[in-house]
N, C-alpha and C positions, 0 to 999 in steps of 0.2 A: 504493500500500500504506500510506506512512504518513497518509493521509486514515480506515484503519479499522482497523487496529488501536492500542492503548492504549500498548502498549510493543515493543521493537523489540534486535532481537541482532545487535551491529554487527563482521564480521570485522574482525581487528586487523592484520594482513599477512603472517599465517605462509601461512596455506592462502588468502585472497583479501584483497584491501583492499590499498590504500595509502593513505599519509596525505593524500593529495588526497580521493580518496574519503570516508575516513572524516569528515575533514571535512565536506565534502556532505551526507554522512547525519546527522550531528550536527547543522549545521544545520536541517536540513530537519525531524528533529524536535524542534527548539527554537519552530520557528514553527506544527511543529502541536500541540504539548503535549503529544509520546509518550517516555515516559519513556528511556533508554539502557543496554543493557548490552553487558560486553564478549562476545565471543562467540570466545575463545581455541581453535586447533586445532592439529593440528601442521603441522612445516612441510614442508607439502606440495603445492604451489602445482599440479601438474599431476593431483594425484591429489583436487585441491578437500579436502584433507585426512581422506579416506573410506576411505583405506587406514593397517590399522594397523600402528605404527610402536614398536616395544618402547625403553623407554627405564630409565637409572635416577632411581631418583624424584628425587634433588635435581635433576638434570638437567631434567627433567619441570617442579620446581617453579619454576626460575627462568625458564625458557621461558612460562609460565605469569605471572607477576608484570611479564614485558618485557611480554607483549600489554595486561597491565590497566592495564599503567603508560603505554602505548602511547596508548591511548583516552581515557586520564582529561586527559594533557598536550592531544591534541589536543579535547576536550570544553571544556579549557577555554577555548578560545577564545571558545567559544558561551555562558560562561558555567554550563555545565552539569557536572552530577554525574554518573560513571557509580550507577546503582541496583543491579544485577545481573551475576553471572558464570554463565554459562551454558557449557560444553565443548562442541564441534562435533564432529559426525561419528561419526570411527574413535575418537576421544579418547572422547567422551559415551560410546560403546556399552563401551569396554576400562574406565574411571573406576565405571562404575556396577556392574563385577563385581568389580575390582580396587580391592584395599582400600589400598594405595601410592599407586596411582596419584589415588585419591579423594583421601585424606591430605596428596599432595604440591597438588594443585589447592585445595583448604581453608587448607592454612598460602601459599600464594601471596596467597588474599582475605585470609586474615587481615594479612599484612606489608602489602600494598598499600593497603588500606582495608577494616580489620574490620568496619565496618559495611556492607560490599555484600552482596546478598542472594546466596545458594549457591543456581542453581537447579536442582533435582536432579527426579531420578526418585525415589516413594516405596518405600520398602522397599530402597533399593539402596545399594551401597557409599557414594554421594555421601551421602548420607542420612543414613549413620549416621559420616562425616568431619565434617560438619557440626555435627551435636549433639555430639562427642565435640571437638570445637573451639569450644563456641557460638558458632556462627557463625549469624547471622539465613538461614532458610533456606525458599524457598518449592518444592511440590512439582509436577510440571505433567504435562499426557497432550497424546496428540498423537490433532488429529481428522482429518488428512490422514493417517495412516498406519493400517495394520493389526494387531493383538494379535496375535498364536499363543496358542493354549490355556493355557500355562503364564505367560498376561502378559508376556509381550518382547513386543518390537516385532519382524514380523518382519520375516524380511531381506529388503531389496530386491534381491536376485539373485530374488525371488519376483516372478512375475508378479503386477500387483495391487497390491499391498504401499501403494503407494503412491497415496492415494484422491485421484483428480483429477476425479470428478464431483461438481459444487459443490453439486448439490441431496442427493447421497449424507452429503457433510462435514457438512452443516447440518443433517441431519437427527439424527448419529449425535451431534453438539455439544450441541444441546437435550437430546435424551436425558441424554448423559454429564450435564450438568447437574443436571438434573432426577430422575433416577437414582441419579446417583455410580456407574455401571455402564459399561460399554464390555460391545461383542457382538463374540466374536473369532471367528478365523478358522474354527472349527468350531462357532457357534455357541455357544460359552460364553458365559454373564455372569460378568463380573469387573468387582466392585469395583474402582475406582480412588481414592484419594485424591489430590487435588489441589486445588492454586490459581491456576493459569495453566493457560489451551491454546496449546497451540504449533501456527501453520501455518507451513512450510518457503516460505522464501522465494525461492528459486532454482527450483520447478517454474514451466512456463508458465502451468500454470494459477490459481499463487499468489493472484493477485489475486482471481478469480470466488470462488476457494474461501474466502478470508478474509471477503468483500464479502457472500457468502451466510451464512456463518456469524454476521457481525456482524449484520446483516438480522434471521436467525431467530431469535438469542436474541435480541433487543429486541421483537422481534415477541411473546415470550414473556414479557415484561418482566423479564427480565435484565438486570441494565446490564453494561458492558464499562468497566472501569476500570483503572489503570495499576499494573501488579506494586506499586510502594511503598505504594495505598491497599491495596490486600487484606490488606494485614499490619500494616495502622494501625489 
């Protein structure tokens, strides 16, 4: 994986990782030149942190600030910066409707290192923590997952949901591209704004589907470049 994508979202040890790990993968993208970010969840190690978990926000933000602070100590071994905070899972989906919980994750980046990028969902609670904190903030879609009508992602309790045919990914990425459009579950077009695509990195078929995706947009003459150049 880190051979094709640009940049890369690294658990911190709530929901997976430990500092051996994260290590490893810091490494590993030092030597291939893909940039770092933390990739904070709750702690919820059996449930891969997908299950959500009600918190009050300071709570929320300091839990938050250990994962970024978690990454950036062990990052620096490698010499390296974390670039991005990105919320996993249960957190990402309750953060982007929840204006607390957005808030308390935004003043976390902010104490830790105001300069890491917020990366949010456009139009979502994250989105507007961000601006109301200037906080550097980029916004991203996802081409391994499927829309609902109304632009969520939707659930994966939904059969499907989760697009693991790598020639399907690749094709819906050039579009989104090329577009700025995603085709959701009933055939809607919807606009998306963005600056990042995200491919989930724990499906088995992560790799084909990234590999295909990096393929077709270059094939396109897209270049694929690392979260900090897109906002340079």
């Amino acid at each position: 994986m880190m051979e094709i994508v640009a940049s890369v979202n690294v658990a911190c040890g709530m929901h997976a990782g430990d500092p051996t790990v994260m290590h490893r993968v810091v490494v590993k993208a030092k030597e291939r030149g893909v940039s770092i970010g933390a990739h904070p969840g709750f702690s919820d190690l059996v449930g891969f942190g997908r299950r959500r978990i009600d918190m009050a926000a300071a709570d929320l933000e300091y839990l938050i600030a250990y994962q970024i602070g978690a990454l950036s100590a062990v990052a620096a071994y490698a010499g390296l910066k974390v670039t991005h905070v990105k919320p996993h899972g249960a957190l990402h989906a309750m953060a982007a409707a929840n204006p607390d919980y957005a808030m308390a994750i935004g003043r976390a980046i902010r104490a830790v290192d105001r300069d890491a990028i917020y990366l949010v969902t456009a139009g979502s609670e994250m989105e507007a923590a961000a601006q109301r904190l200037d906080l550097p903030l980029a916004r991203e879609a996802f081409v391994d997952r499927v829309y609902d009508d109304d632009g969520a992602l939707q659930s994966r309790a939904v059969a499907g949901a989760v697009i693991t045919d790598a020639k399907v990914a690749a094709e819906r990425c050039v579009r989104l591209v090329e577009t700025g459009e995603i085709v959701s579950a009933g055939g809607k077009r919807i606009p998306l704004r963005f600056d990042s695509l995200c491919v989930h990195g724990d499906e088995p078929t992560a790799v084909a589907v990234a590999g295909a995706c990096r393929s077709a947009l270059e094939a396109a003459g897209i270049a694929v470049v690392a979260l900090p150049d897109m906002l340079s």
